[in-house]
N, C-alpha and C positions, 0 to 999 in steps of 0.2 A: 171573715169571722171564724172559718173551720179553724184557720192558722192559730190563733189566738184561744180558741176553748180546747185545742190540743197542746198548746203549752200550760197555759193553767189545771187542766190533769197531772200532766208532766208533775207538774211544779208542788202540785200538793200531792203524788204520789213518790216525789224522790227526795225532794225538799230541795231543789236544785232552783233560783231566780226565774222567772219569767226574761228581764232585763240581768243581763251579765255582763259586769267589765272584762275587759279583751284580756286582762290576766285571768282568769279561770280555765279558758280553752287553751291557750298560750304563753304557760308560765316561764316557758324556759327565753322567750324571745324580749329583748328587752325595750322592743317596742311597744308589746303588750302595755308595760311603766309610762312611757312615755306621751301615749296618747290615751289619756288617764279620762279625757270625756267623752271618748265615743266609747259606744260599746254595744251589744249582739240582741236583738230582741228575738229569743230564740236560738235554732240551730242556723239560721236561712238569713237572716235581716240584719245587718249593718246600720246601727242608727251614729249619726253623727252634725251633733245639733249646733246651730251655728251660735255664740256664747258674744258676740260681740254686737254694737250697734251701726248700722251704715254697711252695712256688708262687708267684705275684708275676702282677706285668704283663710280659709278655713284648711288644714291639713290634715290629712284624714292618714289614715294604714291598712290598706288592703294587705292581709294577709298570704304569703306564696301558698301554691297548691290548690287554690280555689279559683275559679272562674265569678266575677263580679258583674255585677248589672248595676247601672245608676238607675233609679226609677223616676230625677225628673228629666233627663234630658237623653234618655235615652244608649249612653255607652257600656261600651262591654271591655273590661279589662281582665287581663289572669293579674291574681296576685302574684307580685315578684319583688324584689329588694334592688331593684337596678333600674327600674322605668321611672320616668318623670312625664306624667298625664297632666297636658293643659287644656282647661275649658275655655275657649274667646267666642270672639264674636266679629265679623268681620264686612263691616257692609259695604267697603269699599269696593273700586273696580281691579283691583290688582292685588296678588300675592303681597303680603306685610310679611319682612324679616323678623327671625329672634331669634337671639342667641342666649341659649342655656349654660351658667356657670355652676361648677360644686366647689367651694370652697374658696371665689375667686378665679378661677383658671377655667378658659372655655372648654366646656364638653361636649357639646352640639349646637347645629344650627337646624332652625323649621324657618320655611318658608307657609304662612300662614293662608290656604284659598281663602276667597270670598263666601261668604257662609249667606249674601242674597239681601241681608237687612242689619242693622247692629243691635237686634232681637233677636234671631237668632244664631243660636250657639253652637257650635263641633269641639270637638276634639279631637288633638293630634299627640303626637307621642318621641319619645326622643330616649334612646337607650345611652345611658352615661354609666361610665364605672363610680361606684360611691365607696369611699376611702372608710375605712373602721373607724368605729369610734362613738361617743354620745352625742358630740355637737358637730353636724354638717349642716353647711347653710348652702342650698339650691338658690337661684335666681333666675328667673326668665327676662330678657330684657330686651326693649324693643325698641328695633335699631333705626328707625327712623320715627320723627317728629309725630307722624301722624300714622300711628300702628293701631293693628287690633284689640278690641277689649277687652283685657286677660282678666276673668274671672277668679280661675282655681287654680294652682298649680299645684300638685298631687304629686310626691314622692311614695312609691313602692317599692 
């Protein structure tokens, strides 16, 4: 509660949002544009609310220069522009392959541990160069029949 009645001071002693779209801190970045429904509750809080039914990929933008925390599952990323952050699940008894494409063309592979149950969830990580531009399409893809189950895939 402290967090929240020191923003709302903030807010009516600056005239500055409580809630602020990622372009306001982040004008020059044109990712800011692009992930037009997440956006900052505050200086601290990342909110990024999932807008579809049945669950899906939700693609988020961690910003570089900052140090992120996921608050339900517990990860910790720095913002960068070249990391590709996957959530699974892994209840099997063995490593599950994936190979990560950008655009088409392989950029990495993870071998996925057993994460105990396919409840619970980790994350792993995979550094890919990402080509300039508006439209890159990332894909995680998993390379046998019966692979772990990829929640989130998260370009930074």
């Amino acid at each position: 509660m402290p967090y929240i009645y020191t923003l709302a001071h903030q807010a009516a002693a600056t005239g500055m949002p409580m809630a602020g779209a990622m372009a306001i801190d982040h004008q020059d970045l044109p990712q800011a544009y692009t992930h037009d429904l997440q956006y900052m509750w505050g200086p601290s809080l990342l909110v990024a609310p999932v807008t579809s039914d049945g669950g899906g990929v939700q693609k988020i933008w961690l910003p570089a220069g900052t140090d992120w925390y996921n608050f339900w599952w517990d990860g910790h990323h720095t913002g960068s522009d070249t990391e590709d952050v996957l959530r699974y699940a892994n209840g099997g008894n063995g490593d599950r392959p994936v190979t990560v494409d950008v655009d088409g063309k392989k950029a990495g592979a993870l071998d996925l541990p057993p994460t105990g149950s396919w409840d619970t969830w980790a994350a792993a990580s995979v550094t890919a160069d990402l080509p300039k531009g508006d439209s890159v399409t990332v894909h995680a893809i998993l390379t046998q029949s019966q692979g772990a189950n990829i929640d989130s895939l998260t370009v930074q």
